[in-house]
N, CA, C and O atoms as a Maestro MAE file, in Angstrom:
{
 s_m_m2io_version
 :::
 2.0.0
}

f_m_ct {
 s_m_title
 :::
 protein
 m_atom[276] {
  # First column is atom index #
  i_m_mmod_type
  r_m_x_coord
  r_m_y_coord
  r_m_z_coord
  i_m_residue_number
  s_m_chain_name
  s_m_pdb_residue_name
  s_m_pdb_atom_name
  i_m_atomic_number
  :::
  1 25 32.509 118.861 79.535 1 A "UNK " " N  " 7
  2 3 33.563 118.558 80.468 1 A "UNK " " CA " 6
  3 2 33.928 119.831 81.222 1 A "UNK " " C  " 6
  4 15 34.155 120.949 80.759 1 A "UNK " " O  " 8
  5 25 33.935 119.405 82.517 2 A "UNK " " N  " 7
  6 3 34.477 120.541 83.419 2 A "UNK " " CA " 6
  7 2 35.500 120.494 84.076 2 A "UNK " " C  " 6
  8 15 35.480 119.566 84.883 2 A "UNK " " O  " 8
  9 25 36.878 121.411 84.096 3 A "UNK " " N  " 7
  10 3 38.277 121.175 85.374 3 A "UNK " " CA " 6
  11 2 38.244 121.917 86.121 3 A "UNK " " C  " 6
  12 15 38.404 123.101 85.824 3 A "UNK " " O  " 8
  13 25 38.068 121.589 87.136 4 A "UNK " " N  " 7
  14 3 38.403 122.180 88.583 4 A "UNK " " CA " 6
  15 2 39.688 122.075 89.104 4 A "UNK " " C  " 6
  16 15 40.153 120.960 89.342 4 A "UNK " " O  " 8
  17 25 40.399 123.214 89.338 5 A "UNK " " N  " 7
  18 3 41.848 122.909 90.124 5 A "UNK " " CA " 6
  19 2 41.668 122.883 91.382 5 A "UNK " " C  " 6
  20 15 41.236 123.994 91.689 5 A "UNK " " O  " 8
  21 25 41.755 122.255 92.256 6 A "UNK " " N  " 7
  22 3 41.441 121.794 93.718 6 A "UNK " " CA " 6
  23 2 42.668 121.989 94.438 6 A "UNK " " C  " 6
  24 15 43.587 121.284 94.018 6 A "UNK " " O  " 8
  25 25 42.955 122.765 95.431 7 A "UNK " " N  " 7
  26 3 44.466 122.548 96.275 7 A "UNK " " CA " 6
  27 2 43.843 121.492 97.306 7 A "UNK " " C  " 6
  28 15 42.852 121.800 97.968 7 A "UNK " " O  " 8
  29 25 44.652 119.829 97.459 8 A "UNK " " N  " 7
  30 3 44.302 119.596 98.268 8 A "UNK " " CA " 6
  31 2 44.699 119.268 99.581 8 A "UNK " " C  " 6
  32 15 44.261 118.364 100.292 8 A "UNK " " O  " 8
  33 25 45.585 120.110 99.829 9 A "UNK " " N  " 7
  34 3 46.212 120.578 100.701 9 A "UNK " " CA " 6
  35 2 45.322 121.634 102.099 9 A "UNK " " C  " 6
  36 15 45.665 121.762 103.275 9 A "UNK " " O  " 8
  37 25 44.475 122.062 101.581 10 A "UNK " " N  " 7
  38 3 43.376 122.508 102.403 10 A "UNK " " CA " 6
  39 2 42.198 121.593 102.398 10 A "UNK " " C  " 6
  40 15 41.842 120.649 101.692 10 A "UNK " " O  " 8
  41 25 41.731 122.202 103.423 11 A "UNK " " N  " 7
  42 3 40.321 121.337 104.412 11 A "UNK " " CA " 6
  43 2 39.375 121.571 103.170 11 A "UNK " " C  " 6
  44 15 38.859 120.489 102.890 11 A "UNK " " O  " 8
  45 25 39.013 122.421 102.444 12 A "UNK " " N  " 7
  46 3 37.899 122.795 101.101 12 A "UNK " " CA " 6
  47 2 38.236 122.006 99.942 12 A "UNK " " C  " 6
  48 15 37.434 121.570 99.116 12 A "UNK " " O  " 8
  49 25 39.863 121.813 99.950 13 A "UNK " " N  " 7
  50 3 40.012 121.049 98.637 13 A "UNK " " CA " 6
  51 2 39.785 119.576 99.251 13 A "UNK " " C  " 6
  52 15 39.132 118.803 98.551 13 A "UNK " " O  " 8
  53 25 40.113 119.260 100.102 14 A "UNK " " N  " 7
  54 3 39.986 117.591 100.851 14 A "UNK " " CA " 6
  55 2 38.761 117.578 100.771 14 A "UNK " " C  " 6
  56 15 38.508 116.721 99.924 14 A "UNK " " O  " 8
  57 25 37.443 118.192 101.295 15 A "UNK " " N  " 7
  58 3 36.255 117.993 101.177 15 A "UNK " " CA " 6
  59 2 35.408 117.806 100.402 15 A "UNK " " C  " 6
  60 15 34.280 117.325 100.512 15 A "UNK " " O  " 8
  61 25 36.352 118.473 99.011 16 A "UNK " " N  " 7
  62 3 35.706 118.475 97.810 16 A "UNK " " CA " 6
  63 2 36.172 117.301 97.034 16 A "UNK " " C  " 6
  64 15 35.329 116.520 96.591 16 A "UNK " " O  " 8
  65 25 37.210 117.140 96.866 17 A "UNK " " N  " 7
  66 3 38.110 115.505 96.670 17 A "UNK " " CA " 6
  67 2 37.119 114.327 97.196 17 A "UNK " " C  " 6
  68 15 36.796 113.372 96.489 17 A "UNK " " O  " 8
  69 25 36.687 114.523 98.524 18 A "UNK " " N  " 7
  70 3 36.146 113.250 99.267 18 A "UNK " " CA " 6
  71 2 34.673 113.487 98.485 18 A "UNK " " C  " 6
  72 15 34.126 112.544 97.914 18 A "UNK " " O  " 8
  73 25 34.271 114.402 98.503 19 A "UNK " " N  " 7
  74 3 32.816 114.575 97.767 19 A "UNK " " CA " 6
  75 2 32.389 114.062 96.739 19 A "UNK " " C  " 6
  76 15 31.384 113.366 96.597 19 A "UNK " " O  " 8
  77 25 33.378 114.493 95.755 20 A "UNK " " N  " 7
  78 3 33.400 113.905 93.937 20 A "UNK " " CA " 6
  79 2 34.129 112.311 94.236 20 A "UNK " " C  " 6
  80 15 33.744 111.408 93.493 20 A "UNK " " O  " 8
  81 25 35.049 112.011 95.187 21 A "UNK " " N  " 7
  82 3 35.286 110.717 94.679 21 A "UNK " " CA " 6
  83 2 33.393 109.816 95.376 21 A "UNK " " C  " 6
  84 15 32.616 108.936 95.007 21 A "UNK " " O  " 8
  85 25 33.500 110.543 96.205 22 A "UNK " " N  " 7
  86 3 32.115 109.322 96.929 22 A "UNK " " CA " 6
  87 2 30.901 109.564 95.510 22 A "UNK " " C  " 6
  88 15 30.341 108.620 94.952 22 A "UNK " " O  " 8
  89 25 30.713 110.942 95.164 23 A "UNK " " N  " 7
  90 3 29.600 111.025 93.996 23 A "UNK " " CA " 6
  91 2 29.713 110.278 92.701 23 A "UNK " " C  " 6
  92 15 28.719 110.097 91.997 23 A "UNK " " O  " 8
  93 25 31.336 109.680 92.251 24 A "UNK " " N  " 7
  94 3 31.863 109.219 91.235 24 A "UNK " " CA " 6
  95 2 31.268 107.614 91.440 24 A "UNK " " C  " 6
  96 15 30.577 107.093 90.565 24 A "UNK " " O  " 8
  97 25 31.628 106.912 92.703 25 A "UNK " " N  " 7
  98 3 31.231 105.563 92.826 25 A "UNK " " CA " 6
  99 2 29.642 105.632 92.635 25 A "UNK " " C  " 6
  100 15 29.310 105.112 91.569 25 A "UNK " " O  " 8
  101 25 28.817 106.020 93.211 26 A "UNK " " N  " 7
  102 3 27.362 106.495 92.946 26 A "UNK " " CA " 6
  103 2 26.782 106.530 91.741 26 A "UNK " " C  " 6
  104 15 25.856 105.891 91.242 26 A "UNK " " O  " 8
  105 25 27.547 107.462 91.322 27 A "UNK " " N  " 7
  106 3 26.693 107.969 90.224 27 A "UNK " " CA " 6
  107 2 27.769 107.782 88.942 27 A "UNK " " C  " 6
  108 15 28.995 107.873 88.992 27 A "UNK " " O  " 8
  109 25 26.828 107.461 87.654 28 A "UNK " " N  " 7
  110 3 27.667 107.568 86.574 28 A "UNK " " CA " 6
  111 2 27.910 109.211 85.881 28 A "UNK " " C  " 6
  112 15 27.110 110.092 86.197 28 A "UNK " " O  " 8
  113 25 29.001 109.503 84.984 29 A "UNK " " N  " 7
  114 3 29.114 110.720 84.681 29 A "UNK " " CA " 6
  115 2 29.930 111.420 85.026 29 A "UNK " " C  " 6
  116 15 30.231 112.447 84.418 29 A "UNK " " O  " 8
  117 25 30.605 110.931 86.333 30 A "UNK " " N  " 7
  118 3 31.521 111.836 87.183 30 A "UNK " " CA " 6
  119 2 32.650 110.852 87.166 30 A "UNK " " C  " 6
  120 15 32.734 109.765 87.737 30 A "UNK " " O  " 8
  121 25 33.762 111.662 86.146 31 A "UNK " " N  " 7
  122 3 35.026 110.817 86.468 31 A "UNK " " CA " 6
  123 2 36.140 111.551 87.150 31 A "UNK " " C  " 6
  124 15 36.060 112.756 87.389 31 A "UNK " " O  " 8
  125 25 36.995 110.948 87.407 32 A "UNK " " N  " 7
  126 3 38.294 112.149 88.600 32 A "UNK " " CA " 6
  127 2 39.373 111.608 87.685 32 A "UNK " " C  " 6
  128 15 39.544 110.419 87.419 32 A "UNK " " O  " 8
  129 25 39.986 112.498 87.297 33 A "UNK " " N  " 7
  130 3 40.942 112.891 86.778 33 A "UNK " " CA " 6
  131 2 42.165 113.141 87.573 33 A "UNK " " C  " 6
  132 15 42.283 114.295 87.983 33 A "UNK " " O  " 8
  133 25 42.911 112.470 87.815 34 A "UNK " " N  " 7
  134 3 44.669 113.004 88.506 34 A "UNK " " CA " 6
  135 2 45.577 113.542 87.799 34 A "UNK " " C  " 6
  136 15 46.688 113.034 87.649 34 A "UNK " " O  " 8
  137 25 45.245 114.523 87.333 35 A "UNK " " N  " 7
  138 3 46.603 115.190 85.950 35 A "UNK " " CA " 6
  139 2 47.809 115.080 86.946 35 A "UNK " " C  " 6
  140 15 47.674 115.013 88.167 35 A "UNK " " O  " 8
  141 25 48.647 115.074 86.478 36 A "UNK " " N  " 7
  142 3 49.914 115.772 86.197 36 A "UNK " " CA " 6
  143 2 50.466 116.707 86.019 36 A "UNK " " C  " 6
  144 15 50.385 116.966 84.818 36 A "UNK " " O  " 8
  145 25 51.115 117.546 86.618 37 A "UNK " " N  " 7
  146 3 51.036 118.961 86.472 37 A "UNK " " CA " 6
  147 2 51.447 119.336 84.974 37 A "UNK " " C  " 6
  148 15 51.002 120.306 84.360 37 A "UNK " " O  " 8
  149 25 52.438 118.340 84.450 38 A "UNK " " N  " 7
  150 3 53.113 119.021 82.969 38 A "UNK " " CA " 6
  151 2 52.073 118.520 82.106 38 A "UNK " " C  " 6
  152 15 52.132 118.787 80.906 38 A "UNK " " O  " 8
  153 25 50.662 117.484 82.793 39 A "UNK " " N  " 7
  154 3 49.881 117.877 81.384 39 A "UNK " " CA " 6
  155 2 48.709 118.610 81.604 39 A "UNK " " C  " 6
  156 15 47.866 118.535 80.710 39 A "UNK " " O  " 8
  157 25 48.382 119.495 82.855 40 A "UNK " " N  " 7
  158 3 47.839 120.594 83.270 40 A "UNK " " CA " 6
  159 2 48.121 121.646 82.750 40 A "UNK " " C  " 6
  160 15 47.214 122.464 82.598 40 A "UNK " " O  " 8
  161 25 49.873 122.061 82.181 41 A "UNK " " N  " 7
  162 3 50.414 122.663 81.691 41 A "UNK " " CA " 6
  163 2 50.141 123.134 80.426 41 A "UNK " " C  " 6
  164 15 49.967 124.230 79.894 41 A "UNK " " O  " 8
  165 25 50.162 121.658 80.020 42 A "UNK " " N  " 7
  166 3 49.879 122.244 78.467 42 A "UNK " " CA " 6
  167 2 48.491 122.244 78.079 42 A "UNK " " C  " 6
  168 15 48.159 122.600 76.948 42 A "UNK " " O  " 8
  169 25 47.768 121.916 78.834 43 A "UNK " " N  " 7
  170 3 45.901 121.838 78.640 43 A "UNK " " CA " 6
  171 2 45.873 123.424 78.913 43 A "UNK " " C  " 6
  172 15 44.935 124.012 78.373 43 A "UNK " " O  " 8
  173 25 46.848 124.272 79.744 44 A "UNK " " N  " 7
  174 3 46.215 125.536 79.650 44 A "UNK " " CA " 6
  175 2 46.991 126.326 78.678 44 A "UNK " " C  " 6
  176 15 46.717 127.499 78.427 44 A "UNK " " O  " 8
  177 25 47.863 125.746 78.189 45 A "UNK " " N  " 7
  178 3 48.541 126.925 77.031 45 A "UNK " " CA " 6
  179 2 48.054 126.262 75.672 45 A "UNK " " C  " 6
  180 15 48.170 126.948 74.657 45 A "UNK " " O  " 8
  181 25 47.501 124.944 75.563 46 A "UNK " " N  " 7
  182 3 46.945 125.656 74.729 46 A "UNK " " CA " 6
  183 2 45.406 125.861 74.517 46 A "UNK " " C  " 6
  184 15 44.900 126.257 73.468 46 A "UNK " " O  " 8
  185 25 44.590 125.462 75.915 47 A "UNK " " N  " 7
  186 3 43.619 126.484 75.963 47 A "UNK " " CA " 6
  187 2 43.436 127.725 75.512 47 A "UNK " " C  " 6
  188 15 42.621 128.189 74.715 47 A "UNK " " O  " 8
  189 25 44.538 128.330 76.296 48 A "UNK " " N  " 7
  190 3 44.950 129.758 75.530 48 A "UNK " " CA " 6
  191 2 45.635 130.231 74.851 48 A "UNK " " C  " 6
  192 15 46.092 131.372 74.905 48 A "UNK " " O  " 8
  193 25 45.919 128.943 73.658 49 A "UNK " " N  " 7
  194 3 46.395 129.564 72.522 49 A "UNK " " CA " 6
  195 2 45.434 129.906 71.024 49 A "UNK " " C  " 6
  196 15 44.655 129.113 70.495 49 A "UNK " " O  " 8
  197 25 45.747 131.277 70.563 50 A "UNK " " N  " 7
  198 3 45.101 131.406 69.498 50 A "UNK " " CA " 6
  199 2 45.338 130.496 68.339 50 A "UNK " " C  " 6
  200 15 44.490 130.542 67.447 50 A "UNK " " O  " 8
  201 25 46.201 129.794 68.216 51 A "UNK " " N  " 7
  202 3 46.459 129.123 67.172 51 A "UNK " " CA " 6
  203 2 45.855 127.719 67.422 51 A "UNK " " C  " 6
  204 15 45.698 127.212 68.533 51 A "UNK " " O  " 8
  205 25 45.430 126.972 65.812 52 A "UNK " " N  " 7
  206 3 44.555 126.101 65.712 52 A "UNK " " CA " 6
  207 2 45.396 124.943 65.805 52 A "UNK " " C  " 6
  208 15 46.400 125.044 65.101 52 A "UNK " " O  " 8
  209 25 45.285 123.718 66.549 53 A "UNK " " N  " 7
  210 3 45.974 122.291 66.194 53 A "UNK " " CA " 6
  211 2 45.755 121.835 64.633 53 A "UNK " " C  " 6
  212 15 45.026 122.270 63.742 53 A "UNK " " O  " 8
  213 25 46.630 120.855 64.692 54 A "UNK " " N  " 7
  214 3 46.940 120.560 62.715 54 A "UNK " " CA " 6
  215 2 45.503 119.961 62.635 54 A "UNK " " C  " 6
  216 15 44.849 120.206 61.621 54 A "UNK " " O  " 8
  217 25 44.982 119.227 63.579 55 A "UNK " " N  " 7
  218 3 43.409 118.113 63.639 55 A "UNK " " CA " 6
  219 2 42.514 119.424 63.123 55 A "UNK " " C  " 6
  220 15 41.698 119.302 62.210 55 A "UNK " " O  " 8
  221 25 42.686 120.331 63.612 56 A "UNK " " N  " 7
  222 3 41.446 121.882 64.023 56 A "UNK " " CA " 6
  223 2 41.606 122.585 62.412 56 A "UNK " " C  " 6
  224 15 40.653 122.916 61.706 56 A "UNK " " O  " 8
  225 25 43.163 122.719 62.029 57 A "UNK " " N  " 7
  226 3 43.041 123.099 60.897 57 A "UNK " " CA " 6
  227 2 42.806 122.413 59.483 57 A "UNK " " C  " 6
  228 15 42.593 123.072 58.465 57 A "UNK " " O  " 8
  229 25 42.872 120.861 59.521 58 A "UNK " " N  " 7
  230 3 42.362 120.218 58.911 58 A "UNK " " CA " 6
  231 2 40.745 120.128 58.468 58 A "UNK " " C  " 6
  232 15 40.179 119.861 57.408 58 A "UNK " " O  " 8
  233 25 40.505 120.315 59.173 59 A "UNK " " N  " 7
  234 3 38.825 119.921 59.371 59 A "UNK " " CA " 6
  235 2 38.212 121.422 59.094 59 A "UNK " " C  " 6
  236 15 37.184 121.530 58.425 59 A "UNK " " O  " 8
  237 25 38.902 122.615 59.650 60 A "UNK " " N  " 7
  238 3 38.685 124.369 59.567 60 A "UNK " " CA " 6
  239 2 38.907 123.651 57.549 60 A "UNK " " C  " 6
  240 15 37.758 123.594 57.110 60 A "UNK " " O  " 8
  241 25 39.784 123.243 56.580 61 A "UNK " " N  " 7
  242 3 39.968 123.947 55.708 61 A "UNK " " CA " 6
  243 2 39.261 122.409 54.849 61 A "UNK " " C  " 6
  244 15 39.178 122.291 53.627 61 A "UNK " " O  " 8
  245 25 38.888 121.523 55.723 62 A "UNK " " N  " 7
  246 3 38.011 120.334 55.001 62 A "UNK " " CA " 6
  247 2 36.643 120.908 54.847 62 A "UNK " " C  " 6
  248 15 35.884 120.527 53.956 62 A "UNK " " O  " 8
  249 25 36.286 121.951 55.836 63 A "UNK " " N  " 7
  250 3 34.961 122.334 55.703 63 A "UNK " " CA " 6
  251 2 34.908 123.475 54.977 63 A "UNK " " C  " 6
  252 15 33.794 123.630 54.476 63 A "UNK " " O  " 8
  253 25 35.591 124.232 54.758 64 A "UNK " " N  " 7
  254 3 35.694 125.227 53.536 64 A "UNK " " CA " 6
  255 2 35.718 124.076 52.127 64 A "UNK " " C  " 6
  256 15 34.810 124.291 51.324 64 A "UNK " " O  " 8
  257 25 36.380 123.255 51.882 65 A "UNK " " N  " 7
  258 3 36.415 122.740 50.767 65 A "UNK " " CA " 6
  259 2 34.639 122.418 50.350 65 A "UNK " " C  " 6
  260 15 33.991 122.922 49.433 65 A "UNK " " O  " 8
  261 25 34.212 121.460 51.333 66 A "UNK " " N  " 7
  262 3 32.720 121.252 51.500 66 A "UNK " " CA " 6
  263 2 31.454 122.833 50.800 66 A "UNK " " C  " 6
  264 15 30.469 122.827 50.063 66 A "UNK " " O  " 8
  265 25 31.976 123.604 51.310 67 A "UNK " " N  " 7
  266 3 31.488 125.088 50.819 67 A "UNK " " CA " 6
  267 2 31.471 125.332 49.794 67 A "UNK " " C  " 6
  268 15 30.437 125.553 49.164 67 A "UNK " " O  " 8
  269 25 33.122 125.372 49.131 68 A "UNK " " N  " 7
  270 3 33.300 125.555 47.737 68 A "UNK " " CA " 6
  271 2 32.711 124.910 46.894 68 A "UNK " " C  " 6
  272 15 32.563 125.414 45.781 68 A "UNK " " O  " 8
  273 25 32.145 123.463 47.205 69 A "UNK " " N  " 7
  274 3 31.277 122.589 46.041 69 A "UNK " " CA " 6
  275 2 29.822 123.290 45.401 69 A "UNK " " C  " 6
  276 15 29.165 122.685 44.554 69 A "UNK " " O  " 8
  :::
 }
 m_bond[275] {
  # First column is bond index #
  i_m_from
  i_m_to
  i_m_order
  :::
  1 1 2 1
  2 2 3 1
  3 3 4 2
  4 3 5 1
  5 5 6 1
  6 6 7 1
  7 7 8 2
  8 7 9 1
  9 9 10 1
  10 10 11 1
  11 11 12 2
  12 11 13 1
  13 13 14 1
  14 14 15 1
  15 15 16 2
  16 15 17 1
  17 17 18 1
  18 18 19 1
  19 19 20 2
  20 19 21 1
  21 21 22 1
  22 22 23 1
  23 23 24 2
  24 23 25 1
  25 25 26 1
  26 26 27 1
  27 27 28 2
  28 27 29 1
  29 29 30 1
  30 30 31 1
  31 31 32 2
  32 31 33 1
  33 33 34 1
  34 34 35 1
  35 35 36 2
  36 35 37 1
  37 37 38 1
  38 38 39 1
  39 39 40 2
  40 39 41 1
  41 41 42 1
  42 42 43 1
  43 43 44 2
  44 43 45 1
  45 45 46 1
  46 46 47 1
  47 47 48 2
  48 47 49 1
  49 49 50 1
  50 50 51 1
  51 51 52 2
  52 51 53 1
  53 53 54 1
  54 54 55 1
  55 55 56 2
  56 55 57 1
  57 57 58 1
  58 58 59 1
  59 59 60 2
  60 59 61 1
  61 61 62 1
  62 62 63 1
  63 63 64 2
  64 63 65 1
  65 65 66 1
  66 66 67 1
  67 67 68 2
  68 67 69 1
  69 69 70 1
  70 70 71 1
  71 71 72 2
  72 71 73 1
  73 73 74 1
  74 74 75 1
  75 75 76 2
  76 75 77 1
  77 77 78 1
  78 78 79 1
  79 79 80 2
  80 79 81 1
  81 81 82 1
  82 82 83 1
  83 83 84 2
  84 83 85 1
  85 85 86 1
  86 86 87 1
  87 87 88 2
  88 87 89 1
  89 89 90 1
  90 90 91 1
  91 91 92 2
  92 91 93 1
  93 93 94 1
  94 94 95 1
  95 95 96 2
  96 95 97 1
  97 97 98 1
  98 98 99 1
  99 99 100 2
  100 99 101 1
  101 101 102 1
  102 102 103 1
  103 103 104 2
  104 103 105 1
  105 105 106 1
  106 106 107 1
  107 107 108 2
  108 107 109 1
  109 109 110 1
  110 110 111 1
  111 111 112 2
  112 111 113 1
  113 113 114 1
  114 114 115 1
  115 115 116 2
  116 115 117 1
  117 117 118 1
  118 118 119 1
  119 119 120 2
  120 119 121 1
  121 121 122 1
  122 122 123 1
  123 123 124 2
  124 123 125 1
  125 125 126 1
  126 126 127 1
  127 127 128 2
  128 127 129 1
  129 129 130 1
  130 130 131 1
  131 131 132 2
  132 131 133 1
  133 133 134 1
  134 134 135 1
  135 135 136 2
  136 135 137 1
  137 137 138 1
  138 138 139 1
  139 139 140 2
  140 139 141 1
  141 141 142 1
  142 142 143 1
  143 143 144 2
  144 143 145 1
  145 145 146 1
  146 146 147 1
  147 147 148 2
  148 147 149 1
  149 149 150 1
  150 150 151 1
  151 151 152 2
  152 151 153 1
  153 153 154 1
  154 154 155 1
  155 155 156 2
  156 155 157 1
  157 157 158 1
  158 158 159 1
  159 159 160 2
  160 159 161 1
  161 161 162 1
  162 162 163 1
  163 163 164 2
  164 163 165 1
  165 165 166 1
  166 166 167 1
  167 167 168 2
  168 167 169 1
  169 169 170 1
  170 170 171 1
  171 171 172 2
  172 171 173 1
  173 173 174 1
  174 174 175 1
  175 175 176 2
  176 175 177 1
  177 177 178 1
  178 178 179 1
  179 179 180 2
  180 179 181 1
  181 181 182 1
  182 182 183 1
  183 183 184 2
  184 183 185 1
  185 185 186 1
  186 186 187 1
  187 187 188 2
  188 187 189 1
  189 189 190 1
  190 190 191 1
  191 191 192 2
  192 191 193 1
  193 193 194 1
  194 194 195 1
  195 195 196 2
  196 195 197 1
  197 197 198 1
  198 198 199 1
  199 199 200 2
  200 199 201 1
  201 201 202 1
  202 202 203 1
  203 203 204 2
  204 203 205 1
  205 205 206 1
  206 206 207 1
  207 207 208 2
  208 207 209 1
  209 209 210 1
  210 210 211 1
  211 211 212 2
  212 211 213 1
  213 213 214 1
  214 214 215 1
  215 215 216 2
  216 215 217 1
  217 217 218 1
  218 218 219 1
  219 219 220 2
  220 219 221 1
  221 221 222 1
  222 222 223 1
  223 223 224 2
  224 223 225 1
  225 225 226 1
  226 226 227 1
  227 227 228 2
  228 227 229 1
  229 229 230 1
  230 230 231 1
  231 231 232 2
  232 231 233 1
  233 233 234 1
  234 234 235 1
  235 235 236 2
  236 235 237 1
  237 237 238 1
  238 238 239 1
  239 239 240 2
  240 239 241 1
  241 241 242 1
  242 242 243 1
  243 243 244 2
  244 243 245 1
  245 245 246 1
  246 246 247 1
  247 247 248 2
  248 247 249 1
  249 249 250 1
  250 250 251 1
  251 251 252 2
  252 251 253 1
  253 253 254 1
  254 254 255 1
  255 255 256 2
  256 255 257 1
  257 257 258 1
  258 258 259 1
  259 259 260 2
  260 259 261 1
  261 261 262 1
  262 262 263 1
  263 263 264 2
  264 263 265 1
  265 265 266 1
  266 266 267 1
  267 267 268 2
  268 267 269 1
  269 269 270 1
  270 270 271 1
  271 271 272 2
  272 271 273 1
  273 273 274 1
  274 274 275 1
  275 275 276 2
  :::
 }
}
């Protein structure tokens, strides 16, 4: 999966908008996404957070258990 932040407010972001939506009907694989800015928000903090989600640390200390056998 790839995010592109697009302003589309300019002629490059409109072009690129019109591009991916026409390549999306076409072709399978390509979906468009309309975030929301407050969940843009948190897709980048915690992108960049060092700390693991409870799912991440579950599975981080399910697979250590797996080890220990």
């Amino acid at each position: 999966m790839v995010t592109i932040k697009v302003n589309e407010k300019t002629k490059a972001g409109k072009a690129l908008i019109a591009t991916a939506k026409a390549m999306a009907q076409k072709y399978s694989g390509i979906d468009i996404i309309e975030a929301d800015q407050v969940l843009l928000e948190k897709m980048k903090t915690n992108h960049n957070s060092d700390f693991l989600s409870e799912r991440e640390q579950s599975d981080f200390l399910n697979e250590l258990e797996k080890l220990s056998e």
